[in-house]
Structure formats: C-alpha cells, structure tokens
C-alpha positions as CSV (number, residue, x, y, z in Angstrom):
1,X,113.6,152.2,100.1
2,X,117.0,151.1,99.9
3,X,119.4,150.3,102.4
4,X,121.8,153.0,101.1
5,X,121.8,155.8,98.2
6,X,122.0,153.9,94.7
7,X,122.8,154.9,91.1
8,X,120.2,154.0,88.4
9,X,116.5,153.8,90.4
10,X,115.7,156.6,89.1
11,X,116.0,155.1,85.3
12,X,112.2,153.2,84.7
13,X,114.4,151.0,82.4
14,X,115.9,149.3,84.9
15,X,112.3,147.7,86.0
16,X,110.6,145.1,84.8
17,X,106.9,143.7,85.4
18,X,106.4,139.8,85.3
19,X,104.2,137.0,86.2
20,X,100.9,135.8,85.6
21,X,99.1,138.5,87.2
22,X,99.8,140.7,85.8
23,X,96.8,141.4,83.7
24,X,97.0,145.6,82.3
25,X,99.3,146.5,85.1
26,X,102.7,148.4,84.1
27,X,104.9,150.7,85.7
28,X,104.0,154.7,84.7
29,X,106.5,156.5,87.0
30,X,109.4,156.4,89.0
31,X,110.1,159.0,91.3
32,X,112.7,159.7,93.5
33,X,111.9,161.2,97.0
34,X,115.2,161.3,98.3
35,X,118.6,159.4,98.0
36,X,117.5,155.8,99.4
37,X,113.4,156.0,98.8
38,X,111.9,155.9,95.2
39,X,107.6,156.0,94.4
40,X,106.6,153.9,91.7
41,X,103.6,154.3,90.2
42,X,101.3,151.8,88.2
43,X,98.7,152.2,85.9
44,X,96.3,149.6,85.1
45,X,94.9,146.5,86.8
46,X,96.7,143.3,88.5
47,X,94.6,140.0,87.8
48,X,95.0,137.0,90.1
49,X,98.2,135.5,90.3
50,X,101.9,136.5,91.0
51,X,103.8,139.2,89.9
52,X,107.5,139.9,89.9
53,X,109.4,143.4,89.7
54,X,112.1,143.2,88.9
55,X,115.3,145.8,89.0
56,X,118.6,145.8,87.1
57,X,121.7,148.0,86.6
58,X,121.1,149.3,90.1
59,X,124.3,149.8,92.2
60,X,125.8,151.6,95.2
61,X,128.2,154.5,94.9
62,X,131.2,151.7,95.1
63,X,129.8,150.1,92.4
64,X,128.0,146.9,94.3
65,X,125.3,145.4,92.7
66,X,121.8,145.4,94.2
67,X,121.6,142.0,96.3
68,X,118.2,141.5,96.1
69,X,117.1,142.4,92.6
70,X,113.6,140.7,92.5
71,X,110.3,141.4,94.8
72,X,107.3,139.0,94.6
73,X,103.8,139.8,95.1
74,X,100.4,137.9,94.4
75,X,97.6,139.8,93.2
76,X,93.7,138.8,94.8
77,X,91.3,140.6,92.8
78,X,88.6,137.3,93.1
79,X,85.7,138.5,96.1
80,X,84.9,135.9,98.0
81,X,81.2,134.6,97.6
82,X,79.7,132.6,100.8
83,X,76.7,129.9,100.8
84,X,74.3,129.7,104.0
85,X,72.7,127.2,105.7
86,X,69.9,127.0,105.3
87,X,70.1,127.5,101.7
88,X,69.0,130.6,100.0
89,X,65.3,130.0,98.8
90,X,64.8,127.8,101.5
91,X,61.1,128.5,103.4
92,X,61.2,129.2,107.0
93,X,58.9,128.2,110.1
94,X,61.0,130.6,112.1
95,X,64.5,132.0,112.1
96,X,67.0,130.8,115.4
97,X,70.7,130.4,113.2
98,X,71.7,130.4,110.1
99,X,75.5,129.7,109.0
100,X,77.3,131.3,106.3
101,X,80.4,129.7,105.1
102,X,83.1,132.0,102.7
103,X,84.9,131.1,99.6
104,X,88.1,132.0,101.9
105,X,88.8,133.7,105.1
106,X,86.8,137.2,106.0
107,X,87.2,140.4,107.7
108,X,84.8,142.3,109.5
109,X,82.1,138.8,109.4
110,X,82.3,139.2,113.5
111,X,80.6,142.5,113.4
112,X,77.1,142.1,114.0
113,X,76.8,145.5,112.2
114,X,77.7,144.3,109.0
115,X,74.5,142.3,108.7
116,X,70.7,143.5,107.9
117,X,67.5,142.2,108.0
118,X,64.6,143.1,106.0
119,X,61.5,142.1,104.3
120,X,58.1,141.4,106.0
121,X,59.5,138.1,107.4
122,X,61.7,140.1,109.5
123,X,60.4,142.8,111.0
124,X,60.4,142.0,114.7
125,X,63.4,139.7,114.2
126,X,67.2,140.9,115.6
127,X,70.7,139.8,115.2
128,X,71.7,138.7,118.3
129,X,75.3,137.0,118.1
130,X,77.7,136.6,115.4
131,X,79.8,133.1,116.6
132,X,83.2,132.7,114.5
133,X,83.6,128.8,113.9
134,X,86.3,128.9,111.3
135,X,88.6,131.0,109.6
136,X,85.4,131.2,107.1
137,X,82.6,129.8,108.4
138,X,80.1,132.0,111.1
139,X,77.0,131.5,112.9
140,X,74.6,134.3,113.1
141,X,71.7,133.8,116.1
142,X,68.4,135.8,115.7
143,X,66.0,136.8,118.8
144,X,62.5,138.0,118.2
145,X,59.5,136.5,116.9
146,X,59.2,135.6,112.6
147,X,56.7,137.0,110.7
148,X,55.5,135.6,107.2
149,X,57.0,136.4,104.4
150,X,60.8,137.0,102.5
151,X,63.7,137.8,104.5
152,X,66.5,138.9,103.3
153,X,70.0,138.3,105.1
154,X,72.6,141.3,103.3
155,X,76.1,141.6,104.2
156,X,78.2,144.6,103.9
157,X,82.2,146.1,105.2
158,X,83.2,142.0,104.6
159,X,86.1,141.9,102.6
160,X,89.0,139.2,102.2
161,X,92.5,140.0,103.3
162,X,93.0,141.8,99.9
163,X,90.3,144.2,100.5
164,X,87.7,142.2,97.3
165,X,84.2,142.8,98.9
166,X,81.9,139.9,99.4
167,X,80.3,139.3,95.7
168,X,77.3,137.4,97.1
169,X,76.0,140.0,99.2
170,X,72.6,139.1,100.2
171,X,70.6,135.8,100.3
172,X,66.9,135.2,100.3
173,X,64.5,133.0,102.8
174,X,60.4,132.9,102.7
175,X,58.7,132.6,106.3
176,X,55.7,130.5,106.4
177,X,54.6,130.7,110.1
178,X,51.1,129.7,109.5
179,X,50.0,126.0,110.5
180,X,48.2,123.8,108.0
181,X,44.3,123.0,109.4
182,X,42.0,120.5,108.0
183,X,39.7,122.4,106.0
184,X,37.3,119.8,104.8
185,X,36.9,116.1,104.8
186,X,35.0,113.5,103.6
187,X,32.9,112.4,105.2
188,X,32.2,115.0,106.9
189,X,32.8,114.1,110.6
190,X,29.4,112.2,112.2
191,X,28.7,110.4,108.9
192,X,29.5,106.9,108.4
C-alpha cells in the first residue's frame, strides 16, 4: 500500500527481485486493488537468505519519486532440528526429565499437547510439565511408573518463527527396568 495514488505500480517492469535468497522465487502478477494498494504475486520458492524488491519509475500524480524504493526481507526455509538429553538411543532405568534443546527459538514447545508418548516403555508414563529454560531449550517432566522397553518422545505443532516445522520430530529411548541378580557362582556358596 502506498501512502498516496501512484503512477507506474501497476507496470511488473518496474520490480525487481534480488538477493541471495532468492532461490526460484519471481514475481508472476501485479494487481492493482484500488488506487494506493497493489497484490503481488510470486511463484516459486525463497531459499535462506535475503531478498530485496525493488521498485522503479513509480511516482505520485505531481511527479515525486517513490522515497522508499527498496523493501528487505530474509527468507527461513531451514526447520529447526533439536537434540535431548538424554541422548536418543540412550537406555533408561526410568523416565523423570528429559531436555530438548532447538537449533533456534520454537513456538508451540510450551504445550504439553504437542508431545506423545509411545512404545511399550511408556505405557503408564504421562507428560506432566513442559518447563521453558531458554529461548530454545525445555524441560519435559513425566509422572507414572516405566515399563521395559522403547519409548519414543514425538513432537508435533513446533515450528520456528517462520512457520519451518521441527525436522527431528521424534527421538528414541530403551527402558531396562529389570535389576541384574546373580545367577550362578563359583563356588557355589557353602563350598570352600
């Protein structure tokens, strides 16, 4: 939208796409909508970096040049990817906290409801608090008693602030509540 009504928006030559994120993105369409708001539409796909549009030959009625002929944006198409502690793989006595630390600051990690449980390690086990300790970095707590066998921690609705969904999705523990006994020795106990 501009400040005022403008000559030349409507003309797509007037645009240009640059930067280095720019990957297949280019400008399709302009529209206008009404004397001060023009649509553009894209086609294609941004890759990470930043990208410039810039606009020329785009003046008021009295003949004044646009003031502010560039915009910048920076394009996130990365996900983020988190690690936990304890590490994925790792085999479990029982289950009280485990940490997960992002790539880069999260939305929707705080919401106990965008974590699950399963496998026969976790069947009586519950999310019980989700504890933000960083921009990137949470604690979950479990109640409920550990069972042998894999759990399986999977996120979902946990995106970064550009809307990339968490790549690393789900991570992998073994429970091994069982006790080691002595089954035999030698010599047998009594003997010397």
């Amino acid at each position: 939208a501009f400040s005022e009504p403008v000559i030349g928006a409507a003309d797509q030559r007037n645009y240009a796409l640059l930067g280095n994120g720019l990957g297949t993105l280019s400008l399709r369409k302009v529209q206008q909508l009404n004397e001060r708001r023009y649509e553009l539409q894209f086609t294609g796909t941004p890759a990470n970096g930043s990208i410039s549009l810039r606009l020329k030959n785009v003046f008021d009625p009295a003949g004044n040049p646009l003031q502010n002929d560039a915009i910048e944006y920076t394009a996130d198409t990365t996900p983020p990817v988190f690690t936990s502690l304890p590490a994925p793989g790792t085999v479990l006595n029982a289950v009280g906290e485990i940490e997960l630390a992002f790539s880069e600051a999260v939305n929707g990690a705080n919401t106990p409801g965008n974590y699950s449980l399963t496998g026969e390690g976790a069947q009586l086990l519950r999310l019980a608090t989700v504890t933000q300790l960083a921009d990137n970095k949470y604690r979950l707590a479990f109640s409920g008693e550990t069972r042998n066998g894999r759990i399986v921690l999977r996120t979902q609705n946990i995106t970064d602030a550009a809307g990339n969904a968490v790549s690393t999705g789900a991570v992998d523990f073994s429970a091994d509540i069982d006790p080691p006994f002595v089954k035999s020795m030698s010599p047998a106990p009594g003997t010397y």
